[in-house]
C-alpha positions, -999 to 999 in steps of 0.1 A, spaced: -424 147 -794 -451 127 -778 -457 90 -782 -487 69 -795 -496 32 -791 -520 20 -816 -525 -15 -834 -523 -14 -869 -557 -12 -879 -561 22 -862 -532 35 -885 -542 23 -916 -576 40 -909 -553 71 -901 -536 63 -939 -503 48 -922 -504 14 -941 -467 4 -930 -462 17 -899 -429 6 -875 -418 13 -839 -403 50 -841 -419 63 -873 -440 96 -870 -473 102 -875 -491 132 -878 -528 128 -866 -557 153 -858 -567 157 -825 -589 176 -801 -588 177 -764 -629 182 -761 -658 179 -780 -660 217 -778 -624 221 -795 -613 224 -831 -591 193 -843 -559 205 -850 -527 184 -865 -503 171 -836 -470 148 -840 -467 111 -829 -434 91 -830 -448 52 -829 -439 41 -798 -459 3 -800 -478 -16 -821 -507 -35 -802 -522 -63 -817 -560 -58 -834 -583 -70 -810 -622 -71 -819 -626 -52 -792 -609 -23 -800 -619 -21 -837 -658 -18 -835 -679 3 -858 -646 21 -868 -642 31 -832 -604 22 -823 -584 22 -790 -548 39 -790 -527 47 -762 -508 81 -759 -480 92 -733 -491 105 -697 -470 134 -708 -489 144 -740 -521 139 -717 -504 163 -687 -500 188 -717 -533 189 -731 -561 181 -704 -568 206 -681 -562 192 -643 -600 193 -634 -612 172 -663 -582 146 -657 -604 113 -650 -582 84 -641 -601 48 -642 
């Protein structure tokens, strides 16, 4: 099962009000704006703390495992920054 990192606002906006470390989350996800969103499994692998930043306009920043993104992003539209 992949991993997610995600402070808690993002998962109460995902209807996960009580979220710990290890719990699993299903979430919708797409891997291009072209894609259908489709239903994918999370186990809760850190909780990062809310930052204004990273929860403006409902827009949210969570991290997922370099093995979920090896899985579903095909090798010539890996960006790395």
């Amino acid at each position: 099962m992949q991993e997610i990192a995600a402070g808690r606002a993002f998962f109460r906006a995902m209807g996960y009000d009580d979220v710990k470390i290890g719990d699993t989350v299903t979430l919708d996800y797409r891997a291009g704006m072209q894609s259908e969103y489709k239903p994918e499994e999370f186990v809760v692998s850190g909780i990062l703390y809310d930052r204004d930043e990273y929860t403006i306009e409902a827009s949210y920043v969570a991290f997922g495992s370099q093995e979920f993104y090896d899985e579903h992003v095909a090798e010539n539209d890996r960006q790395y920054n």
